[in-house]
C-alpha positions, 0 to 999 in steps of 0.5 A, spaced: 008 120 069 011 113 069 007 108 075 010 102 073 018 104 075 019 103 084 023 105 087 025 099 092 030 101 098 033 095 103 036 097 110 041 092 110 047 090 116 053 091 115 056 085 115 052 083 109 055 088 105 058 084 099 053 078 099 047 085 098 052 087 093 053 080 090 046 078 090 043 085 087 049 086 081 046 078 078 039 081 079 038 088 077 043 090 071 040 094 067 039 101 071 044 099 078 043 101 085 046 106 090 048 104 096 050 109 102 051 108 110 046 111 114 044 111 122 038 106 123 034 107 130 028 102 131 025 101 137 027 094 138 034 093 141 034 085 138 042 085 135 045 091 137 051 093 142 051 096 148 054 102 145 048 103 139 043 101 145 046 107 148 046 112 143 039 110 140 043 108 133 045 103 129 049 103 123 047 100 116 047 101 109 042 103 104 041 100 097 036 103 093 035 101 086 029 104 081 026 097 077 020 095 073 014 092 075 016 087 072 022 086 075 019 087 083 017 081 085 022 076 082 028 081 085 023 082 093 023 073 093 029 072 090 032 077 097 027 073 102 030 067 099 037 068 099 036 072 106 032 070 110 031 072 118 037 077 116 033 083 118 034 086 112 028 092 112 025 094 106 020 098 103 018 099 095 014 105 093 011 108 086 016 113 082 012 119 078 018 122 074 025 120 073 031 122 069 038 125 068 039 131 068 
């Protein structure tokens, strides 16, 4: 068991695609990252188009990086420096195993 790894995850729109990209390629280089589209419903209806108001959805991507602790809080400011006020979500979780298999 290994508390010192986090799973960090970013709901991120999908016009900052490639500046998301960038910006996690410099920081975290040493494991890389996944990325996938997902449907994000919320509550709030800030930002979307009628159709995803509609449909109760909005399409976003999904990064999620595995990082260390020490990592963790250089990689979260250097996300709310560079994007500020985007909307981005995030959420960051304690890994107990990982591996390859």
């Amino acid at each position: 068991m290994n508390n010192k790894e986090y799973l960090v995850t970013l709901n991120v729109p999908l016009s900052l695609e490639e500046a998301i990209v960038d910006s996690l390629l410099m920081l975290e280089q040493e494991l890389g990252f996944s990325s996938l589209v997902v449907n994000s419903h919320h509550h709030e209806n800030k930002g979307l188009s009628l159709a995803e108001q509609v449909t109760g959805r909005q399409k976003q991507l999904r990064f999620q990086m595995y990082i260390d602790k020490q990592g963790l809080a250089p990689l979260v400011e250097q996300l709310k420096q560079e994007f500020s006020g985007s909307g981005i979500q995030y959420w960051v979780l304690p890994v107990i195993d990982y591996g390859v298999i």
